[in-house]
C-alpha positions as a Markdown table, in Angstrom:
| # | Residue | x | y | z |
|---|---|---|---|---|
| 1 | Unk | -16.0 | 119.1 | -103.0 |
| 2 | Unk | -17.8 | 119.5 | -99.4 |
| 3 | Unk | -21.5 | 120.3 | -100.1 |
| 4 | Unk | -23.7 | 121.8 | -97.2 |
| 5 | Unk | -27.3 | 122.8 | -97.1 |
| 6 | Unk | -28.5 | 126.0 | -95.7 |
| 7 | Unk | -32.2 | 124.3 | -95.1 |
| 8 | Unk | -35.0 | 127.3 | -95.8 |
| 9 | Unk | -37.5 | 125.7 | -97.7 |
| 10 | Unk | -38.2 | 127.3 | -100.9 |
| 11 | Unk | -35.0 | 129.2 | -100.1 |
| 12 | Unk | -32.9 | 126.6 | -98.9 |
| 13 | Unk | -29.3 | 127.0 | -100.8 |
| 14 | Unk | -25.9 | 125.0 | -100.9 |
| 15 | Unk | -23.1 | 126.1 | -100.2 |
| 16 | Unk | -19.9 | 124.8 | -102.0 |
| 17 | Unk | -16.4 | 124.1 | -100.5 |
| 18 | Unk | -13.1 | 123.3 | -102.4 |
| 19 | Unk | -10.2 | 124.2 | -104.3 |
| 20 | Unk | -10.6 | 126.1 | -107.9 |
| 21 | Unk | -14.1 | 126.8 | -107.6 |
| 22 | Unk | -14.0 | 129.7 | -109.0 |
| 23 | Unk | -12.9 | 128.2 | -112.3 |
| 24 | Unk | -16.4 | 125.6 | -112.2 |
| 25 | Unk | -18.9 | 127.3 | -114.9 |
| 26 | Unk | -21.4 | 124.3 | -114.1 |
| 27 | Unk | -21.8 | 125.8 | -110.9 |
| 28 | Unk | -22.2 | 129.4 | -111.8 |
| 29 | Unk | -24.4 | 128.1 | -114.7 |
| 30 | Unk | -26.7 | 125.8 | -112.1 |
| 31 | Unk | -27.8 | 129.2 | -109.9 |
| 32 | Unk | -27.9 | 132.3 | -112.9 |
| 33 | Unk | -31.1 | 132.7 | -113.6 |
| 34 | Unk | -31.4 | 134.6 | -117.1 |
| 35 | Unk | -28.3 | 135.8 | -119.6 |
| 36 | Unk | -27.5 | 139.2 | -117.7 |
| 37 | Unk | -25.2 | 138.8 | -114.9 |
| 38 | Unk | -23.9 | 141.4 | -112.8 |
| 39 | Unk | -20.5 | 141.2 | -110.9 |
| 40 | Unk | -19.7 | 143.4 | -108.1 |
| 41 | Unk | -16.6 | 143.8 | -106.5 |
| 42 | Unk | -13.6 | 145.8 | -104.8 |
| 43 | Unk | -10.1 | 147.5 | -106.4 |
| 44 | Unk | -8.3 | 144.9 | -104.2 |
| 45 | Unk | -10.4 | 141.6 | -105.1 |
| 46 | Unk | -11.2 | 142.3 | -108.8 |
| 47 | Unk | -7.4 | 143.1 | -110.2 |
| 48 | Unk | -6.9 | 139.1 | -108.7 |
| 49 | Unk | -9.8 | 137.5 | -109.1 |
| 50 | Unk | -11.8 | 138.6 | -111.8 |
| 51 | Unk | -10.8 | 138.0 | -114.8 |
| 52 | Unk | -10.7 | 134.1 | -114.0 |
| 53 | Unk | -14.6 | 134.8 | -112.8 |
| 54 | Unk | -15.6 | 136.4 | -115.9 |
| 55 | Unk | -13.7 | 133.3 | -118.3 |
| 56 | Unk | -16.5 | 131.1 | -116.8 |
| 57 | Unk | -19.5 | 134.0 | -117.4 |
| 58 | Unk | -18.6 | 134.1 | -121.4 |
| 59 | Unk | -22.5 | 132.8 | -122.5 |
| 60 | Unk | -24.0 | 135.8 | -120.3 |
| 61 | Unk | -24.0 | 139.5 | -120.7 |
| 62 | Unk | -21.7 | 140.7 | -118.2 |
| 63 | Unk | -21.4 | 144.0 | -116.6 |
| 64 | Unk | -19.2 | 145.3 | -113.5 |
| 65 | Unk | -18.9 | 147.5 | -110.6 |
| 66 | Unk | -16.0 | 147.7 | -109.2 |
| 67 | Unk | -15.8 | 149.5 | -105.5 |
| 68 | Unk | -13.1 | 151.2 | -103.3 |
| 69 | Unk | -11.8 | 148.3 | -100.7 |
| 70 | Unk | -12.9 | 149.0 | -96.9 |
| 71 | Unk | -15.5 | 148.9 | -94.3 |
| 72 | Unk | -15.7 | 153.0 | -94.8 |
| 73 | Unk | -17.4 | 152.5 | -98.2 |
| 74 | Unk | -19.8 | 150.5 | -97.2 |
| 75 | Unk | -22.8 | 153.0 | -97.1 |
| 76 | Unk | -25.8 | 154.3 | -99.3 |
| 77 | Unk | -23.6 | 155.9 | -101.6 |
| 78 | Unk | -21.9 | 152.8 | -102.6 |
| 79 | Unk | -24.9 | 150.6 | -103.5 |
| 80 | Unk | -26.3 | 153.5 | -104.9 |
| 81 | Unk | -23.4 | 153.0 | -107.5 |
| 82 | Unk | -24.5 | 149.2 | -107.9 |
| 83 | Unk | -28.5 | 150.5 | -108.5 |
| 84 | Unk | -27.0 | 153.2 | -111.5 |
| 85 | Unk | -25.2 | 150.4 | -113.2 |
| 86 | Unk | -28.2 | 148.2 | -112.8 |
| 87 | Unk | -30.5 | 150.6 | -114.2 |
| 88 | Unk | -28.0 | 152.4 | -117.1 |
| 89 | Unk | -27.7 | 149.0 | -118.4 |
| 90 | Unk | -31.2 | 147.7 | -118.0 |
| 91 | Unk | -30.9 | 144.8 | -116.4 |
| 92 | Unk | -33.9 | 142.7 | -115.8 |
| 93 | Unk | -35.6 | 141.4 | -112.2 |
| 94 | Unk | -34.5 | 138.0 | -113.9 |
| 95 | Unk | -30.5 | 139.0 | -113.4 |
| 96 | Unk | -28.3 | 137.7 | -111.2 |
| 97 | Unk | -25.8 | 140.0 | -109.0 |
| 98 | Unk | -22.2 | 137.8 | -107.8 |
| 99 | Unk | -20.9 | 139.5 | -104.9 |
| 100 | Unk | -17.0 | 138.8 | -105.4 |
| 101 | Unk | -15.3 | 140.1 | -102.3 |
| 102 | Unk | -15.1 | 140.1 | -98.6 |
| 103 | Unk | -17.7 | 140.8 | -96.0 |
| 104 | Unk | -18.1 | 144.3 | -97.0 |
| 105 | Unk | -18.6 | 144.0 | -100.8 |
| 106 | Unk | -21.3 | 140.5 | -100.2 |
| 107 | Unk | -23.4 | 142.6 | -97.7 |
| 108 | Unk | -23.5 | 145.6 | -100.1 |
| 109 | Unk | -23.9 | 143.4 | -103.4 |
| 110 | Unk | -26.6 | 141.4 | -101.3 |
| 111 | Unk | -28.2 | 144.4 | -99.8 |
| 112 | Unk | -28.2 | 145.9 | -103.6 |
| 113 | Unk | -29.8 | 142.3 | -104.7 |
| 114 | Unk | -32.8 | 142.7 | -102.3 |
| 115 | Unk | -33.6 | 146.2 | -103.5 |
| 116 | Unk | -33.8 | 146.3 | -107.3 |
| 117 | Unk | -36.7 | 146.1 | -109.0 |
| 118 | Unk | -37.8 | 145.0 | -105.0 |
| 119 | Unk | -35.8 | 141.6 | -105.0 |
| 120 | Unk | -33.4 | 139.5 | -108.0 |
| 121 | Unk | -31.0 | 137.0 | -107.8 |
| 122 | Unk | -27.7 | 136.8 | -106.3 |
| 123 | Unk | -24.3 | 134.5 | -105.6 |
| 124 | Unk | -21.9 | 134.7 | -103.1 |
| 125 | Unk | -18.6 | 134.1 | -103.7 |
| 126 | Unk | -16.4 | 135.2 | -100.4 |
| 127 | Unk | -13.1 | 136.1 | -100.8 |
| 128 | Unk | -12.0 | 136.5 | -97.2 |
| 129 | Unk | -11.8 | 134.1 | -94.4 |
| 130 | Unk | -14.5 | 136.3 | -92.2 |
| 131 | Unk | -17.2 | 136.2 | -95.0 |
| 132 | Unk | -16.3 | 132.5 | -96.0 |
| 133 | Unk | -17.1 | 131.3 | -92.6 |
| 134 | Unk | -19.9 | 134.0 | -91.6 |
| 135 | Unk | -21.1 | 137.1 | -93.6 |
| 136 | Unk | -21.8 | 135.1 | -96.4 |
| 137 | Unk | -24.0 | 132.4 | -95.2 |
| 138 | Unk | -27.3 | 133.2 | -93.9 |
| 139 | Unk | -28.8 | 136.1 | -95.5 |
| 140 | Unk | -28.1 | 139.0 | -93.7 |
| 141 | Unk | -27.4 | 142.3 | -96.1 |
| 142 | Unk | -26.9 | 145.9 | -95.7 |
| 143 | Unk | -24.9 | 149.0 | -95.0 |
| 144 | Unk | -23.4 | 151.1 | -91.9 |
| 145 | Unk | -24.6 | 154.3 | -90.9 |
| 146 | Unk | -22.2 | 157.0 | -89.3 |
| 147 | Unk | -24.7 | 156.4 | -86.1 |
| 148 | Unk | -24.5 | 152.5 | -86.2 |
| 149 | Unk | -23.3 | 149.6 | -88.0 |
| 150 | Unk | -25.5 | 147.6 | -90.3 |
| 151 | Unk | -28.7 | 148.9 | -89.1 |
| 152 | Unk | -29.9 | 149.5 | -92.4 |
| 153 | Unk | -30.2 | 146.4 | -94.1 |
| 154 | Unk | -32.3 | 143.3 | -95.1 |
| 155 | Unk | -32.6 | 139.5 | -94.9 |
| 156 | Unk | -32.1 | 138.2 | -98.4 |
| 157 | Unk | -30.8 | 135.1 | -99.0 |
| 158 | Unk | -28.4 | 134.1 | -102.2 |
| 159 | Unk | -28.8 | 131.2 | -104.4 |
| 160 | Unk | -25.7 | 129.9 | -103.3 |
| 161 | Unk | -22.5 | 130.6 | -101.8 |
| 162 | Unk | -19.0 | 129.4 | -103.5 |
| 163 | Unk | -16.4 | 129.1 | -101.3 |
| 164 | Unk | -12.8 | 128.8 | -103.2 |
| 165 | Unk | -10.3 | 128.4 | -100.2 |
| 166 | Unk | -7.3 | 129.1 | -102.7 |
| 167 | Unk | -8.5 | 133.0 | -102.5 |
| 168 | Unk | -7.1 | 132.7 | -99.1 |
| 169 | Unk | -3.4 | 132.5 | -100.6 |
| 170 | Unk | -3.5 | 136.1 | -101.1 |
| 171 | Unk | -5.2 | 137.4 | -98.2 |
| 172 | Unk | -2.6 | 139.0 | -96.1 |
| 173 | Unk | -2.4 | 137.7 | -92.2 |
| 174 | Unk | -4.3 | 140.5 | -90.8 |
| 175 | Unk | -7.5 | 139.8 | -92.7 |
| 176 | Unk | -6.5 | 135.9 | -92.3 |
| 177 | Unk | -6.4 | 136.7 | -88.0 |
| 178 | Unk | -9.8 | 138.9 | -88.6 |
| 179 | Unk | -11.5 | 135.5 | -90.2 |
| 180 | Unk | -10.2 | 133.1 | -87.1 |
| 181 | Unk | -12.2 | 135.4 | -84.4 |
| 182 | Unk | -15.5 | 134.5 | -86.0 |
| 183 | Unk | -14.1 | 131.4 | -86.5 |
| 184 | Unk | -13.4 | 130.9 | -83.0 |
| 185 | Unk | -16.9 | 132.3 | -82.1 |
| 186 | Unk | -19.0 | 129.7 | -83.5 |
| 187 | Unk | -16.6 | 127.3 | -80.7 |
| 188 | Unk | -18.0 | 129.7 | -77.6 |
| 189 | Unk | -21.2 | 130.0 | -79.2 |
| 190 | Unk | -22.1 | 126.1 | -79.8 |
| 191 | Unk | -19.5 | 123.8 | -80.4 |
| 192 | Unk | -16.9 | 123.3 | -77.4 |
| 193 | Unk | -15.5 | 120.3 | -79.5 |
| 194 | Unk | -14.7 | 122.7 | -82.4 |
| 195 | Unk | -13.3 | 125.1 | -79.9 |
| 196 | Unk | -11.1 | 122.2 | -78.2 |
| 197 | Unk | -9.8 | 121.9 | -81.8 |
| 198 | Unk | -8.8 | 125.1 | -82.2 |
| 199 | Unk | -6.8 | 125.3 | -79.0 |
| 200 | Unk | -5.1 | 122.5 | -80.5 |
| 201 | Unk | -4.5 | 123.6 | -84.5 |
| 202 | Unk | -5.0 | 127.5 | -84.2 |
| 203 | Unk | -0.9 | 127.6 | -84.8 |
| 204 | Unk | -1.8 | 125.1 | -88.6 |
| 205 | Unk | -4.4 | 128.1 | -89.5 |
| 206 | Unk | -2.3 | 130.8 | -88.8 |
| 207 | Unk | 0.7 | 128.8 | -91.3 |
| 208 | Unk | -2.7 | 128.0 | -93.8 |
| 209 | Unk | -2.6 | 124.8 | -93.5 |
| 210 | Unk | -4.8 | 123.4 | -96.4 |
| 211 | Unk | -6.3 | 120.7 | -94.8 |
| 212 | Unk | -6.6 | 122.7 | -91.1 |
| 213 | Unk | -8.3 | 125.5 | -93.3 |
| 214 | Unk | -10.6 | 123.6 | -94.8 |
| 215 | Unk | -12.0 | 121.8 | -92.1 |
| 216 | Unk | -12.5 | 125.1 | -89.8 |
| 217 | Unk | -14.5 | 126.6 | -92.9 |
| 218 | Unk | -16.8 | 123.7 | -93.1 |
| 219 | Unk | -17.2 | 123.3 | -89.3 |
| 220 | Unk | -17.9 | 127.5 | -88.9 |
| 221 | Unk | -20.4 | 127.3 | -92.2 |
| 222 | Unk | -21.8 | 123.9 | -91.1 |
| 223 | Unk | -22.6 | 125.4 | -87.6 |
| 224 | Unk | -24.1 | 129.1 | -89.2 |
| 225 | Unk | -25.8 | 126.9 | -91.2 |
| 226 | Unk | -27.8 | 125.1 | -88.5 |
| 227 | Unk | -28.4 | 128.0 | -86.7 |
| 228 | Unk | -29.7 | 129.9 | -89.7 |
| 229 | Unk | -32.1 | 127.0 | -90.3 |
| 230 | Unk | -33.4 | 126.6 | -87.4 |
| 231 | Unk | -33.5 | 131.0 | -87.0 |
| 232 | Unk | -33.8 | 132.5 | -90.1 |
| 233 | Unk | -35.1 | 136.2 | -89.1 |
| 234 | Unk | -32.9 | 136.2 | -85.8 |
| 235 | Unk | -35.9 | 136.3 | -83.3 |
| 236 | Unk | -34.4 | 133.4 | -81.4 |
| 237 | Unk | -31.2 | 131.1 | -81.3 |
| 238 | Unk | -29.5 | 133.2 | -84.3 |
| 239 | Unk | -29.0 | 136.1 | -82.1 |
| 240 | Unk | -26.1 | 134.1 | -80.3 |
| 241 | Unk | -24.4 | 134.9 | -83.5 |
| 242 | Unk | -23.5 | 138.1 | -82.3 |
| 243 | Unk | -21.3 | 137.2 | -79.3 |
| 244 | Unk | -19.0 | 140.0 | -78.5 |
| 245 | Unk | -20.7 | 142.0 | -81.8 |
| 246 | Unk | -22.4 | 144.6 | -79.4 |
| 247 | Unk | -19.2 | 145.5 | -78.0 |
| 248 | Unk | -17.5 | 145.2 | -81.1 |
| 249 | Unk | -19.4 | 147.2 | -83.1 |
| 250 | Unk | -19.4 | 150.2 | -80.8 |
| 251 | Unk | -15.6 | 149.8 | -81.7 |
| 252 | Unk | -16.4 | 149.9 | -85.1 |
| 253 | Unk | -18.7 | 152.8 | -85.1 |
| 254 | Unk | -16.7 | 154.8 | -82.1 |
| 255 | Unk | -13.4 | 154.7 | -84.2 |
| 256 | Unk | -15.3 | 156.0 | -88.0 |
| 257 | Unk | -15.2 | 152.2 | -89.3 |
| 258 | Unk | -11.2 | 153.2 | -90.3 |
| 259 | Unk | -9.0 | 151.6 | -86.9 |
| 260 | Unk | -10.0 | 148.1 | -86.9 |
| 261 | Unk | -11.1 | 145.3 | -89.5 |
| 262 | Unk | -14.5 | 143.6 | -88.6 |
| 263 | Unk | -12.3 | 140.6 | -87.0 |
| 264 | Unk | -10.6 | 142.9 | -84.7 |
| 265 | Unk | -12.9 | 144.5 | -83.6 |
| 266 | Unk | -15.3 | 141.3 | -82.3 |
| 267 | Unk | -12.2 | 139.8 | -81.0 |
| 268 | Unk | -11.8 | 142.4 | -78.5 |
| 269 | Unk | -15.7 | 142.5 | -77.7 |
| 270 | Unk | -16.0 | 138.9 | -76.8 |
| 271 | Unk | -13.3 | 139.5 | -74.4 |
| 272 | Unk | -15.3 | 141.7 | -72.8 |
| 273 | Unk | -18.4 | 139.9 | -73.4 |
| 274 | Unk | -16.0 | 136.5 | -71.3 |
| 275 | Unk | -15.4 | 139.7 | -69.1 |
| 276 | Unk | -19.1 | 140.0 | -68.4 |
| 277 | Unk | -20.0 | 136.3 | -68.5 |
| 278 | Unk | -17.4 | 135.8 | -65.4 |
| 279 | Unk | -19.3 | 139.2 | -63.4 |
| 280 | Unk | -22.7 | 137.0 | -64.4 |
| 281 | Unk | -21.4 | 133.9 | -62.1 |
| 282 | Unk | -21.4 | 131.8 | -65.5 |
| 283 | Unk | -17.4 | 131.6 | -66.8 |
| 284 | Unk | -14.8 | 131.0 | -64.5 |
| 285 | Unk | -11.6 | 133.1 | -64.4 |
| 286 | Unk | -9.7 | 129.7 | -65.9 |
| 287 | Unk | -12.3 | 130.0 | -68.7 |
| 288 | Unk | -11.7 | 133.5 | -69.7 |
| 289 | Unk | -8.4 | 133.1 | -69.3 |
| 290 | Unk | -8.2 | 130.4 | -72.0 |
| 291 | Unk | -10.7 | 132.5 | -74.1 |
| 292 | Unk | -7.9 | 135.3 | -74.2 |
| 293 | Unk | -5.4 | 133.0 | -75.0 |
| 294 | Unk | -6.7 | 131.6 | -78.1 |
| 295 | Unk | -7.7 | 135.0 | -79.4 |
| 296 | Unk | -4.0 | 136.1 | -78.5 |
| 297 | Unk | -2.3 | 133.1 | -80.3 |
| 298 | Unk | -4.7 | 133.5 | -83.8 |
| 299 | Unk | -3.0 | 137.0 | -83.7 |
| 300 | Unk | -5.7 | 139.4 | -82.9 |
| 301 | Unk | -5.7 | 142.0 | -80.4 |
| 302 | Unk | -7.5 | 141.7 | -77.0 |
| 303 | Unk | -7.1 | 145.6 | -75.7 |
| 304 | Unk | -9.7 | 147.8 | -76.4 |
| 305 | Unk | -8.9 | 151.6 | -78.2 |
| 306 | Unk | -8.2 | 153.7 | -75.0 |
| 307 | Unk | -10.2 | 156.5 | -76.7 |
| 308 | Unk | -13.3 | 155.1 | -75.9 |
| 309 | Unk | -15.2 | 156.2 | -72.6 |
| 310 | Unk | -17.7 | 153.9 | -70.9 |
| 311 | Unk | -20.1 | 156.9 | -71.5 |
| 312 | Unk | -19.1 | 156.7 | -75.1 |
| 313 | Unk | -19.5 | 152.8 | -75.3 |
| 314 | Unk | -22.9 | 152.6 | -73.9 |
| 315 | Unk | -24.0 | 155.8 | -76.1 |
| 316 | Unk | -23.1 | 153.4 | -78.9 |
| 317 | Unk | -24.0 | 150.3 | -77.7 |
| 318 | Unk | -27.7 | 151.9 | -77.1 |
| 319 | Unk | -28.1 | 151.6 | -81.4 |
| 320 | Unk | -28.1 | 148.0 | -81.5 |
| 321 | Unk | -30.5 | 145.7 | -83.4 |
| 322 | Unk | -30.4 | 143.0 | -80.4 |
| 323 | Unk | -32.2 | 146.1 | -78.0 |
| 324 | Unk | -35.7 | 146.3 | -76.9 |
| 325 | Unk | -37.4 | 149.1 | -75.9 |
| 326 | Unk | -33.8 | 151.4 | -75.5 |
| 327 | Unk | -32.8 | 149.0 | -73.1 |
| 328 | Unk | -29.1 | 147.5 | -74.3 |
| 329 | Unk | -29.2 | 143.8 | -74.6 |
| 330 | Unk | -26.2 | 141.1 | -74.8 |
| 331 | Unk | -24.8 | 137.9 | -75.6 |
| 332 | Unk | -23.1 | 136.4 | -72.8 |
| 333 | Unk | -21.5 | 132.6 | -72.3 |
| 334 | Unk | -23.0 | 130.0 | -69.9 |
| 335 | Unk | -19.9 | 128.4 | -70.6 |
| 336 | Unk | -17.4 | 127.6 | -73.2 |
| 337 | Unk | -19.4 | 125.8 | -76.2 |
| 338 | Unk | -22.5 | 127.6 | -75.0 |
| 339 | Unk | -24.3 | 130.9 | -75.1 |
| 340 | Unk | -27.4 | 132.2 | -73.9 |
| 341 | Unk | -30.1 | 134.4 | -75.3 |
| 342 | Unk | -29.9 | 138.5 | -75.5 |
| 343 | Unk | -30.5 | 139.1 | -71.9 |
| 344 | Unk | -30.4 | 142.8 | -70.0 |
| 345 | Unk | -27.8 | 143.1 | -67.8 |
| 346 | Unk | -27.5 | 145.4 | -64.8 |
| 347 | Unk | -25.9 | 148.5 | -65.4 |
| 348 | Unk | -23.6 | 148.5 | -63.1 |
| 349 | Unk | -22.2 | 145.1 | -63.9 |
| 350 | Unk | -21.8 | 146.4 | -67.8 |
| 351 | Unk | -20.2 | 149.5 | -66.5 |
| 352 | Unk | -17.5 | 146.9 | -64.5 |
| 353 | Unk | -16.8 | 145.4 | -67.7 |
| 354 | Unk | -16.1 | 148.6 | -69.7 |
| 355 | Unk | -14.1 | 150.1 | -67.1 |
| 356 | Unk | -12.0 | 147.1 | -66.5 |
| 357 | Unk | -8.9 | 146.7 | -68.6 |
| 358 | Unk | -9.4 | 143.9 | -70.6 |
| 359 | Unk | -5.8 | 143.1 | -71.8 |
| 360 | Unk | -4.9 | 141.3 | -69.6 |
């Protein structure tokens, strides 16, 4: 089992990497903090995977929510369902909430965590590639809004984070190609090696290779990892996190959170974040070029939904956490294997980008 550290201080977690680990009681048992336990998941997630969680939960009292499966249903209402349950069955401040499910189910489950009774306990255990390698490590919780994605929300971090990579056996290729763009990210971001490595092995992740799998996971969690450490509340380094995400999530927001998974959607926005980089004087056209080929051979789309205006886009892009004083900031690439700060861009450059057809 690969161990890592998420290194907080008095919230410094691990987080826990191998096969069958969602069959390990010892390690449930070493981060639940009283006998009531609370599991929340998703109709997709739970019909595979919970009953084998709740075989290793038999000394706790155990309750359930159980949530429709999508990006759509992750709003107010839903966590509102994950308070009722909490407070019709009386849990205590002492019990702990496992988030069982992809990105959208850990941010709700960790968003619901922070809340109750103003903060209790909580495990993640990510059942997609995207939230084994991202969503789930470093603390970041909440909800969309129909005016923005996750800008409700909180920084709460879990006790720990499980990570069993034979969950990814079921996950179908789309959601598999929607975990390699952040994947790929954290190679742009701060680790041109890793990316190198990709360019050489994307073709053994796509097939799920074990062993290929396993040592993307680590690398993507080890890099979050440091980042997080070094930039827990995001006023620094951590923003580079969120290459591309600017872009992406005026997708997101622009198509009603129902055209694209998270994946896709960042995929195509750090095209157009290379796109930018290149109108900056930073990536060369060779760069991009090999940016957009990676992306292509992981499977993911690199064309942006033609419904989308540039007036539309920048209408969007002006609700974004990264922004300062209504004035839209963004990740862009020195170069491959390294970003730079949220920076204002001129307009006009911007305006290039989201005009330009970025298919190539």
């Amino acid at each position: 089992m690969k161990q890592l550290q998420v290194a907080l201080g008095d919230r410094s977690y691990p987080i826990y990497i191998d096969e069958d680990l969602l069959k390990r009681a010892d390690l449930l048992a070493a981060h639940i903090k009283s006998k009531q336990v609370l599991v929340v998941s998703n109709l997709t997630v739970a019909p595979l995977y919970l009953e084998i969680l709740l075989a290793q939960l038999t000394a706790y009292q155990v309750e359930t929510v159980i949530l429709p499966d999508g990006e759509q249903y992750k709003t107010l209402d839903s966590v509102s369902a994950i308070f009722t349950v909490l407070l019709e069955k009386k849990l205590s401040r002492n019990a702990t909430l496992i988030a069982l499910g992809g990105g959208v189910i850990g941010d709700m489950g960790g968003f619901a965590a922070a809340c109750y009774q103003r903060g209790i306990p909580f495990i993640q255990i990510p059942t997609t590639l995207l939230a084994q390698v991202d969503s789930s490590v470093g603390g970041k919780t909440g909800v969309n809004h129909a005016l923005g994605k996750n800008m409700i929300g909180a920084f709460y971090q879990p006790q720990a984070v499980i990570i069993d990579t034979c969950v990814l056996k079921t996950l179908d290729d789309r959601q598999l190609s929607a975990g390699l763009a952040e994947v790929i990210k954290y190679g742009l971001i701060c680790d041109v090696e890793f990316f190198i490595w990709l360019e050489a092995n994307i073709e053994k992740l796509i097939a799920r290779d074990n062993q290929a799998l396993a040592f993307a996971i680590e690398r993507s969690c080890f890099n979050k990892a440091r980042i997080v450490a070094e930039d827990e509340f995001e006023s620094g380094v951590r923003a580079t996190l969120n290459l591309g995400h600017t872009f992406g999530h005026a997708i997101e927001t622009g198509t009603h959170y129902s055209e694209y998974l998270h994946g896709e959607a960042i995929a195509i926005g750090m095209c157009q974040a290379a796109d930018l980089s290149q109108r900056l004087g930073w990536l060369s056209n060779e760069e991009v070029k090999r940016i957009i080929a990676l992306l292509k051979r992981a499977k993911l789309s690199v064309i942006p939904p033609k419904n989308l205006t540039t007036a539309h886009y920048l209408e969007l892009m002006a609700v974004d956490k990264k922004n300062v004083d209504g004035k839209i900031r963004l990740i862009a690439l020195e170069k491959i294997g390294k970003a730079a700060l949220p920076m204002q861009v001129e307009r006009e450059l911007l305006e290039q980008t989201l005009n330009h057809y970025t298919g190539y």
